[in-house]
N, C-alpha and C positions, 0 to 999 in steps of 0.2 A: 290495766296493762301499762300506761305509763309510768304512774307510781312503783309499779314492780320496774320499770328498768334504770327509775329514780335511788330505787333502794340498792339495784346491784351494783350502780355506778357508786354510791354512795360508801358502802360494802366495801367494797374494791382497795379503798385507800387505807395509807398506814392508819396508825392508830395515833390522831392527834384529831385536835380540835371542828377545821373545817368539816372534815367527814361527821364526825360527830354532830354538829351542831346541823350539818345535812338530815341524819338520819331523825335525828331529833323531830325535825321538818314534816319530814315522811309519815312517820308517828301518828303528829298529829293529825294526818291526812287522812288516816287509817283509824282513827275511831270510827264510837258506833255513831256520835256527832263529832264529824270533822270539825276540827278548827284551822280555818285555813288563813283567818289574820295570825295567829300563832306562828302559823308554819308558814307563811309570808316574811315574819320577822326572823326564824331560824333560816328561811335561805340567805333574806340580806345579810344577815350578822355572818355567818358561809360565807362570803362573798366579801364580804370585807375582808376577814381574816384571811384568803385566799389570795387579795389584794395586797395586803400587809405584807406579808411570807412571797407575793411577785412569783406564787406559784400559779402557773396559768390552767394546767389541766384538773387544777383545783377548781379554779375560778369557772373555767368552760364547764364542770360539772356541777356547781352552785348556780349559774348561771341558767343550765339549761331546765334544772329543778324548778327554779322561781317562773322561767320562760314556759314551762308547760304548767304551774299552775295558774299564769294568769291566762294561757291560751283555756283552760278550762272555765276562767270566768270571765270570758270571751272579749281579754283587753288583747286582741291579735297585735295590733301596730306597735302598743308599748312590749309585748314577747320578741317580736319580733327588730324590734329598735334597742333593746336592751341586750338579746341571740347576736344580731350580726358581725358588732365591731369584734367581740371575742371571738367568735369564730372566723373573722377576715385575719386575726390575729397570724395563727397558724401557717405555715408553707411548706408543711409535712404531714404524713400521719393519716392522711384523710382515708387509709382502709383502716385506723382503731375504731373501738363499739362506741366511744363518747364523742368523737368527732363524724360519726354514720347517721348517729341518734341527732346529735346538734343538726347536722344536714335536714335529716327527715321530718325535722320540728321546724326550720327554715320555712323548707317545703310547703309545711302544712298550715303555716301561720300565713304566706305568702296568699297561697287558694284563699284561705281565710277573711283576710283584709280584702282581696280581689270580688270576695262577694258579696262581703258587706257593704262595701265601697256602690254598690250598684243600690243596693236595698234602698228602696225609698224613691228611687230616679224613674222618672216619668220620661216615657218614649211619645213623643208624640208621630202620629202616621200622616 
């Protein structure tokens, strides 16, 4: 389900490079064996180029790709620390679907950290 709203956000833009190198990403993700160092390095190079071009809703949607692959390999703090400053970027927009999606991955990494952070910690009575 995420990967499908990876691929629509991805879809969505013109037809140059970031989107591409996004979908590319995707791709990889969607074998019968994922490769997801692959498509770790097609988000960052996304992301760069997004960077490059100081296009933001490029970069929020390179961004939020790489952010829920690594919520998938459950690096929350770094998804999460890499999510916020682009999306604190923003001071509009916040009903578009890549800035709802960005929110909802916020969210979810947030819970996330909140209870792994606990794991391991000994209550004593």
């Amino acid at each position: 389900m995420g990967d499908t709203k990876v691929a629509k956000h991805c879809l969505a833009l013109p037809d140059n490079e970031p989107p591409l190198t996004c979908i590319q990403g995707f791709q990889l993700l969607r074998q019968a064996v994922p490769d997801a160092p692959q498509a770790e390095a097609c988000f960052h190079q996304a992301l760069d180029m997004a960077r490059q071009q100081e296009a933001k809703s490029w970069e929020l949607r390179a961004v939020t790709s790489l952010a829920r692959l690594w919520q998938q390999q459950g690096k929350y703090s770094e998804a999460h620390e890499l999510l916020t400053p682009v999306y604190g970027w923003f001071s509009e927009g916040f009903d578009t679907a890549d800035l709802i999606d960005a929110r909802a991955l916020l969210e979810a990494l947030e819970k996330s950290r909140a209870g792994t952070s606990h794991a391991g910690t000994r209550l004593d009575v």
